[in-house]
One Martini backbone bead per residue (centre of mass of N, CA, C, O) as a GRO file, in nm:
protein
  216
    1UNK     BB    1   2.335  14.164  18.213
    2UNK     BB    2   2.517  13.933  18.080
    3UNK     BB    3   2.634  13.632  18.296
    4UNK     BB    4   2.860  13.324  18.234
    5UNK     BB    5   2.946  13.347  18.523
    6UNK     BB    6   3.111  13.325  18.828
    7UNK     BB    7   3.236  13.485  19.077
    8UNK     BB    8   3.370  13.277  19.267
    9UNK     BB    9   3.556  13.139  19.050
   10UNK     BB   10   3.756  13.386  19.031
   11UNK     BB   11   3.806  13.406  19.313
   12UNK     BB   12   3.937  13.107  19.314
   13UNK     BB   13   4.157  13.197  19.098
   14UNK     BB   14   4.305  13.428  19.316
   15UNK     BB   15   4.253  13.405  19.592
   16UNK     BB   16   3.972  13.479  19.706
   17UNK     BB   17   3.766  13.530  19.927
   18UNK     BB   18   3.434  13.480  19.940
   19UNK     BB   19   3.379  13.671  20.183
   20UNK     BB   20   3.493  13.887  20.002
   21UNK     BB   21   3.373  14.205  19.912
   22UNK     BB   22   3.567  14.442  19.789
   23UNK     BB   23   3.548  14.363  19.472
   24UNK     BB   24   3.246  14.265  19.363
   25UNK     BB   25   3.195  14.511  19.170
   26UNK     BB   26   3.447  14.445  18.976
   27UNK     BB   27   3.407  14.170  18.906
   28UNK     BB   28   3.106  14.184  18.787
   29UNK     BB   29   3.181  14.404  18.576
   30UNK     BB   30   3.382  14.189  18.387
   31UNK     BB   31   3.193  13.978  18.379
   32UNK     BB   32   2.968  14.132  18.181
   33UNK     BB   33   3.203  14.211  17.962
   34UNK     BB   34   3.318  13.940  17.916
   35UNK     BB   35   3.010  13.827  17.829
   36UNK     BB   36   2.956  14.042  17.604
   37UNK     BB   37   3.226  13.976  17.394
   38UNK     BB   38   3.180  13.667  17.363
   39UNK     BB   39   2.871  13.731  17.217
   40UNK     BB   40   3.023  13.859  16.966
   41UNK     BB   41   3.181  13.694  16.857
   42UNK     BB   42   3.037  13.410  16.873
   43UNK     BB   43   2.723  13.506  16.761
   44UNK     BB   44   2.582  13.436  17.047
   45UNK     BB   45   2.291  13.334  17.234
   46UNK     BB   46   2.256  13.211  17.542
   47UNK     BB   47   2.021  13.297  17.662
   48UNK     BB   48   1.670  13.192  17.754
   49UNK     BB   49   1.469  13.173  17.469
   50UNK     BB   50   1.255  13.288  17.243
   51UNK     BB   51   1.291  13.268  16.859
   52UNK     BB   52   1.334  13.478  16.551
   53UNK     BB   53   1.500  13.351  16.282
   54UNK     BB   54   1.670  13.486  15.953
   55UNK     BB   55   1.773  13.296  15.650
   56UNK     BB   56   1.962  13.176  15.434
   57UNK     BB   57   1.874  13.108  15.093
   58UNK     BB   58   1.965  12.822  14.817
   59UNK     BB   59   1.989  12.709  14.529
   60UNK     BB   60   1.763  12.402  14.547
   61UNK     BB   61   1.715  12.095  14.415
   62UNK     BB   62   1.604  11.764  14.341
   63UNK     BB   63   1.934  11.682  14.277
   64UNK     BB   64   2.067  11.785  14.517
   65UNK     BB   65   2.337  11.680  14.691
   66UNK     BB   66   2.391  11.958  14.843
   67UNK     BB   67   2.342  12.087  15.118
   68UNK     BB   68   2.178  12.346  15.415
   69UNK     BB   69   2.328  12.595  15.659
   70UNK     BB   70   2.181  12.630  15.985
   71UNK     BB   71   2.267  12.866  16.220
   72UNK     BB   72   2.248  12.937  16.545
   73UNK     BB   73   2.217  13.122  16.808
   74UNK     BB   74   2.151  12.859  16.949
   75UNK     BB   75   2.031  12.600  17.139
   76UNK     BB   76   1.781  12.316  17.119
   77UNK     BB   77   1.467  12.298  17.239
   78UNK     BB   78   1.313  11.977  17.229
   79UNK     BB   79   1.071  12.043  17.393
   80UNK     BB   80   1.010  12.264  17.202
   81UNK     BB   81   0.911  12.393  16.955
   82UNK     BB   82   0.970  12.402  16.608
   83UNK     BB   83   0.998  12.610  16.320
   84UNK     BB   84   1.019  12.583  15.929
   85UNK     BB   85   0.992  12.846  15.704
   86UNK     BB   86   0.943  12.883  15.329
   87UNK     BB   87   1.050  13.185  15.130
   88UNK     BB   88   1.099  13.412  14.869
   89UNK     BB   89   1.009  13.593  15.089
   90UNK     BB   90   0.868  13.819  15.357
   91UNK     BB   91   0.565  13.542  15.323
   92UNK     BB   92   0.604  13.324  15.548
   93UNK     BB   93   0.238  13.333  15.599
   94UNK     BB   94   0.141  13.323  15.315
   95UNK     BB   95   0.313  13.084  15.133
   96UNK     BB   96   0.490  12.935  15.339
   97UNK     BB   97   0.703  12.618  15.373
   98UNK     BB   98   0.700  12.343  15.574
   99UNK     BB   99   0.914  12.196  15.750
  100UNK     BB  100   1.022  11.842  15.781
  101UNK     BB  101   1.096  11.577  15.975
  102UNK     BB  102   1.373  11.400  15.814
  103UNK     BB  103   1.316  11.488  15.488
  104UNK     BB  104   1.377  11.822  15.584
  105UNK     BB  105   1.562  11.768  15.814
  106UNK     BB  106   1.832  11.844  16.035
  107UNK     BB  107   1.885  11.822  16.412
  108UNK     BB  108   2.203  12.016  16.604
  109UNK     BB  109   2.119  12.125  16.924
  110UNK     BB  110   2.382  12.173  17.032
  111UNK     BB  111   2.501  12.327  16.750
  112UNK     BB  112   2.279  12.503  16.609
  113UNK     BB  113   2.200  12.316  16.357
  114UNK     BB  114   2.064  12.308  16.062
  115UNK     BB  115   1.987  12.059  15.770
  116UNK     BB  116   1.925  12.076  15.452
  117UNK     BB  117   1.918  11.809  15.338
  118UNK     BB  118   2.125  11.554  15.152
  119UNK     BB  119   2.366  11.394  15.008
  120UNK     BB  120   2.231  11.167  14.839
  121UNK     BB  121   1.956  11.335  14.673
  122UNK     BB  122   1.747  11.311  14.913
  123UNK     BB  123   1.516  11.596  14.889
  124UNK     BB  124   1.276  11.843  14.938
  125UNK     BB  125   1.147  11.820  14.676
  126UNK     BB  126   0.958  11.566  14.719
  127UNK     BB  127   0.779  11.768  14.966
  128UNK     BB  128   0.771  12.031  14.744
  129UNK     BB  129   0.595  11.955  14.458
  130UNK     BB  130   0.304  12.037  14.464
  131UNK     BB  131   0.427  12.331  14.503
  132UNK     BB  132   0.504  12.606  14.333
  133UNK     BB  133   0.747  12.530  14.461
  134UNK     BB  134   1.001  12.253  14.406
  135UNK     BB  135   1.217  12.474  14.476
  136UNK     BB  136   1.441  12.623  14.591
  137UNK     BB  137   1.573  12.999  14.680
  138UNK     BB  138   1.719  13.310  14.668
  139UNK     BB  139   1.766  13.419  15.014
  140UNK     BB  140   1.785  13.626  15.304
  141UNK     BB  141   1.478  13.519  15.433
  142UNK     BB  142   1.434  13.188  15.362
  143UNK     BB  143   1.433  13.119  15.667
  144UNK     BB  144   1.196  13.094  15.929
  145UNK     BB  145   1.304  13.019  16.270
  146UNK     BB  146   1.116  12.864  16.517
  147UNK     BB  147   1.211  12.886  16.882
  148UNK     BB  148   1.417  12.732  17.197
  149UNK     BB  149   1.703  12.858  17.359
  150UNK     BB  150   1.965  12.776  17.532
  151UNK     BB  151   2.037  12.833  17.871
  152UNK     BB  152   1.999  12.856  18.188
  153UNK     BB  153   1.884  13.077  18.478
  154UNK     BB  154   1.977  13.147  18.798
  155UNK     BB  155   1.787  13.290  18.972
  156UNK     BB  156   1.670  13.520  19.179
  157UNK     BB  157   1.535  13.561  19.475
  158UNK     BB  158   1.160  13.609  19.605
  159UNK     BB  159   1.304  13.828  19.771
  160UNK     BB  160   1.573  13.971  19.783
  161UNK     BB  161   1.811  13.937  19.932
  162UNK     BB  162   2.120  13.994  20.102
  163UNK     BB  163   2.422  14.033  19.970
  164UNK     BB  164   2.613  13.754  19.878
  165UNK     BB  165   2.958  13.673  19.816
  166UNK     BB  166   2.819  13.333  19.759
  167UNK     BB  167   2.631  13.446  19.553
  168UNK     BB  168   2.500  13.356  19.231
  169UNK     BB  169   2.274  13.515  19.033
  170UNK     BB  170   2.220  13.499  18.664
  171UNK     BB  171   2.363  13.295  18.539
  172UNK     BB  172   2.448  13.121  18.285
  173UNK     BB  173   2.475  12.753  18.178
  174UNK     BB  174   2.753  12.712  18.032
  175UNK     BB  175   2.962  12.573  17.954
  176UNK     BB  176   3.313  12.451  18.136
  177UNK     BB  177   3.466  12.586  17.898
  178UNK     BB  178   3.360  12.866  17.907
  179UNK     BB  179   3.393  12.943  18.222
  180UNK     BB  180   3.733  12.847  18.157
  181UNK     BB  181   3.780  13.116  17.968
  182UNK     BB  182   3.690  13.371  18.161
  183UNK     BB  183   3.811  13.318  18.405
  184UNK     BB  184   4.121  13.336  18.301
  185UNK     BB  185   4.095  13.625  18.147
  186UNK     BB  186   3.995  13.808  18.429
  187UNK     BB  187   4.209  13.742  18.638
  188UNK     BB  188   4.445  13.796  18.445
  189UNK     BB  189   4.382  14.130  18.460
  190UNK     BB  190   4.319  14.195  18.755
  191UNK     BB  191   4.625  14.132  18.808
  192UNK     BB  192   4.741  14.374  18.597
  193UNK     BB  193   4.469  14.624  18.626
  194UNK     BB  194   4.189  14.593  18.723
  195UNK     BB  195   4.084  14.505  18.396
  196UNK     BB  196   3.971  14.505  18.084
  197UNK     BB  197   4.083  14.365  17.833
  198UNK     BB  198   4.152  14.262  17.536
  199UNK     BB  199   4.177  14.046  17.328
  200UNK     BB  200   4.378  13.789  17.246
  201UNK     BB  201   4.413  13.614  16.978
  202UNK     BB  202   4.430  13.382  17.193
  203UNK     BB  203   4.179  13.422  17.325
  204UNK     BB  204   4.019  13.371  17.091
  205UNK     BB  205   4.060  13.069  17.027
  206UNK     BB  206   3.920  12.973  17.302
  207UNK     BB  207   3.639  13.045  17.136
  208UNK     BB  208   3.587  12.898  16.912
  209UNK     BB  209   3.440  12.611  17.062
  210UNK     BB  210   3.161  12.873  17.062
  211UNK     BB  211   3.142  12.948  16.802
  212UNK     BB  212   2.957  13.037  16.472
  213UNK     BB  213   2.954  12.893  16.224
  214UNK     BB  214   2.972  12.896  15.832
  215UNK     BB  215   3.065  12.581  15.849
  216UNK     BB  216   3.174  12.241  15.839
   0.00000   0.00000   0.00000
């Protein structure tokens, strides 16, 4: 299972001592249960992976000057290849549109945004002017976008030795408001019932700044 944060870190938050395993299973199933229940809300995977995700595109003409925005689930790492492309049913292989940047598209690699078109007028349709489709149309899997995404995770070492109190290994690296946001959580449940709780509605809005936005 995705665990986003250290073991130790909560640790720290708890007050025990690193070098004391009597909890380590506890807090590990914890750490486990609240880092897929935040991937859940947030409707990202934050583990690094490539990935292949279809989103919906909307009627779009070449003198719209409202753009479209795709969402992925991860953030997107520029070192490695991604494609858009774009088909009004799913046959993306076969007569699909290959999105270029920056005249078809702009992309937030951290924000894991992509804005199809700009706010000016000059949109797509002149990019896809001499194809079949001179502009988008509405459909559910209109654009297929193939990229590699998320945050690297710290491999346990092989062949694995024996369990140390004081290493977390495979831990997923997302950011420290996201892993002091899991910290306060887990220890707050800890403390009062030594199992995880619910989240409320206070600890969901502070998942707010990392979960996958509906609009800008």
């Amino acid at each position: 299972m995705v665990k986003l944060v250290e073991r130790v870190r909560v640790k720290d938050a708890l007050g025990i001592a690193r070098m004391d395993g009597l909890y380590d299973e506890t807090l590990t199933e914890m750490i486990e249960q609240a880092s897929e229940e935040a991937e859940t809300y947030c409707r990202r995977k934050f583990t690094y992976a490539a990935r292949v995700e279809y989103h919906t595109s909307y009627e779009q003409g070449p003198s719209d000057p409202d753009p479209q925005y795709i969402w992925l689930d991860g953030p997107v790492d520029q070192g490695q290849p991604i494609s858009i492309v774009w088909a009004p049913y799913q046959n993306h292989d076969d007569v699909g549109l290959t999105l270029s940047p920056p005249q078809d598209y702009r992309l937030d690699a951290e924000k894991s945004l992509i804005v199809v078109g700009n706010s000016r007028g000059v949109l797509i349709g002149v990019t896809l002017a001499p194809y079949i489709y001179p502009y988008l149309t509405y459909s559910q899997t209109g654009f297929k976008v193939t990229y590699t995404g998320g945050y690297q995770v710290n491999p346990a070492p092989i062949p694995n030795p024996n369990p140390d109190p004081t290493d977390d290994y495979n831990v997923v690296a997302v950011p420290m408001g996201l892993k002091s946001v899991l910290v306060k959580k887990i220890a707050a449940d800890f403390t009062t019932m030594k199992m995880l709780c619910p989240w409320s509605p206070e600890e969901l809005v502070s998942l707010k700044p990392y979960a996958k936005k509906n609009l800008i």
